[in-house]
C-alpha positions in Angstrom: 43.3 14.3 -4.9 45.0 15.8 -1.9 49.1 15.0 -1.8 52.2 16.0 -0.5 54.0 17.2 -3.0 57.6 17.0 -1.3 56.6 12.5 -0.4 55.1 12.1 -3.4 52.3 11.0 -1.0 48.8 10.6 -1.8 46.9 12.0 1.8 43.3 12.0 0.2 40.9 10.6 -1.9 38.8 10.7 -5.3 36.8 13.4 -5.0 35.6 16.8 -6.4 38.1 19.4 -4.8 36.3 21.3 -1.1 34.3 23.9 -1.2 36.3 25.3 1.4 39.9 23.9 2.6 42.0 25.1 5.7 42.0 29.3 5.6 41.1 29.4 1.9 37.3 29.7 1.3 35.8 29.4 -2.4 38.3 26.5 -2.8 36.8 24.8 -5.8 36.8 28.6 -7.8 40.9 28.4 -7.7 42.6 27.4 -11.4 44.1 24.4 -11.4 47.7 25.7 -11.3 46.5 27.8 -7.8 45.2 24.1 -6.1 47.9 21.9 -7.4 50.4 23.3 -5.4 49.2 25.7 -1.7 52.4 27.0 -1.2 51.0 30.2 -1.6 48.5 30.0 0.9 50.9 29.1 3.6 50.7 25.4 2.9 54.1 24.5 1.7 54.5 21.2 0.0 50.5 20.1 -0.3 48.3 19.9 -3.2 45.2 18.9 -5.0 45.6 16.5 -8.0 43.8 16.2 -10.8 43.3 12.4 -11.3 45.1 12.7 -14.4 47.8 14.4 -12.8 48.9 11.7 -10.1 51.8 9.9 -12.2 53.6 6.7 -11.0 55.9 8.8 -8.7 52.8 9.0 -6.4 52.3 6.2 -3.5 50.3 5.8 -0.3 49.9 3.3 2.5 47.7 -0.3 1.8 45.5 0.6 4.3 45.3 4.6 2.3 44.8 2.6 -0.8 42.1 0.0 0.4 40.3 3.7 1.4 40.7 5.0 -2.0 39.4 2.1 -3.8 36.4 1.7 -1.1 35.3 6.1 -1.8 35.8 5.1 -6.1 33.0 1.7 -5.5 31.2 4.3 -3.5 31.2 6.6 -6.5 30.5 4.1 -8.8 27.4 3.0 -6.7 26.1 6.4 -6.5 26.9 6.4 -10.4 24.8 3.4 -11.0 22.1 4.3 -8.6 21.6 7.2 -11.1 21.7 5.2 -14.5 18.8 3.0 -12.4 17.2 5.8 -11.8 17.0 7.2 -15.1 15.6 4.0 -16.2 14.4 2.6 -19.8 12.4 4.2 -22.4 10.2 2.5 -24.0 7.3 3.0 -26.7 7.5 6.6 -25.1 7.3 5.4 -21.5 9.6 5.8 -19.1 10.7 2.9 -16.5 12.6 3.4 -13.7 15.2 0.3 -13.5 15.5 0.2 -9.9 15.6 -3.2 -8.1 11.8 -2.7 -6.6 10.8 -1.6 -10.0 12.5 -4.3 -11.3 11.4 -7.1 -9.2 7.6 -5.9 -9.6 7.8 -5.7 -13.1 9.1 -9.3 -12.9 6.5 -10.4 -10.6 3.8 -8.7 -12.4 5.1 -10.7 -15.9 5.2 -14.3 -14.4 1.6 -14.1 -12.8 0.5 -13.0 -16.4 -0.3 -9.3 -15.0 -0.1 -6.7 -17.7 0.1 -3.7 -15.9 2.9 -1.3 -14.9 3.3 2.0 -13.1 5.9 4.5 -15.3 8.5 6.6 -13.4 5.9 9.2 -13.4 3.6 6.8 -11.3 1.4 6.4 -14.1 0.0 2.8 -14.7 0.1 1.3 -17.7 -1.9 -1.7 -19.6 0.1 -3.7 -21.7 -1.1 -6.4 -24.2 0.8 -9.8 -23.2 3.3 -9.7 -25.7 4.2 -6.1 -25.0 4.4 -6.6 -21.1 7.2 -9.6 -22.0 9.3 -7.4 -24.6 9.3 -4.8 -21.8 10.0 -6.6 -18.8 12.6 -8.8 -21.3 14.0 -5.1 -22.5 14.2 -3.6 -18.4 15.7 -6.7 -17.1 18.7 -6.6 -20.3 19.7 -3.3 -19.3 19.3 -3.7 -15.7 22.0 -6.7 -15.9 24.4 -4.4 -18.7 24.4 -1.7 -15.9 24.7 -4.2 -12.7 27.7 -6.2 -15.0 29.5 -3.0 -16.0 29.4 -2.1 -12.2 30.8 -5.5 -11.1 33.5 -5.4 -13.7 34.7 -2.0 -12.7 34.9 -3.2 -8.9 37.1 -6.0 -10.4 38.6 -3.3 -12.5 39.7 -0.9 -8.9 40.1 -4.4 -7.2 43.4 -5.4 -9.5 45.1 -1.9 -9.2 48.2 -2.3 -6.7 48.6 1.6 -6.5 46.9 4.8 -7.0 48.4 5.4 -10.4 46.9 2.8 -11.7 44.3 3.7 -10.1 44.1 6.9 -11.8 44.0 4.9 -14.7 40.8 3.6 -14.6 37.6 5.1 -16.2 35.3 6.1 -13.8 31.6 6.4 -15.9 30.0 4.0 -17.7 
């Protein structure tokens, strides 16, 4: 997180450091010590943060702080967009639990359809019973990865400052 070090302002967001910042090039390859204060590089006062660094000393605008909070749901998103993605083994097959997926897989088990493609675009024929246990077992962890998502935006949505904000764990 970018700050200014003499403030005790945070200026940026929560993010992986740059891969290139101001005159420095290969950013990201400097030790933590090197980024956490640029003095060095003719950039008195300013730093990058570790999250885990940013203690309750550290404040920012409402309107810097209703920033931060929108780039962490954007994270978080892209976070669940993956664990969709990666979708749900089962018997050996993999599912992918995205929502198109997931709606088709749904329509396919109420019009008493037993077939399914897998995430390699392989179709699939299921007895009756097996088609329920899978759509039953893709639609449980669909809603355990869409309800750990909602409470973590309630989670960033309670936190009145970027320390607390810091706080917060960021996987799930």
């Amino acid at each position: 997180m970018f700050v200014d070090l003499n403030t005790k302002k945070v200026q940026g967001k929560f993010q992986l450091p740059p891969r290139d910042w101001k005159n420095i090039s290969c950013f990201y390859n400097l030790s933590e010590e090197e980024m956490s204060d640029l003095g060095w590089a003719d950039n008195p006062g300013l730093g990058f943060l570790r999250t885990s660094k940013i203690g309750p000393e550290y404040t920012c605008s409402e309107e810097h702080l209703d920033q931060v909070k929108l780039n962490i749901k954007r994270m978080s998103e892209d976070e669940t967009k993956t664990l969709l993605a990666q979708g749900l083994t089962h018997n050996g097959m993999r599912f992918s639990l995205d929502k198109e997926n997931i709606m088709f897989a749904n329509f396919q088990n109420n019009r008493f359809s037993d077939k399914l493609k897998d995430i390699e675009d392989k179709w699939h024929i299921f007895t009756r019973s097996e088609m329920y246990e899978l759509v039953e077992a893709m639609n449980k962890k669909f809603d355990a990865i869409i309800d750990s998502e909602i409470e973590f935006f309630q989670s960033v949505e309670n936190c009145s400052n970027v320390y607390e904000l810091s706080k917060l764990s960021y996987g799930f």
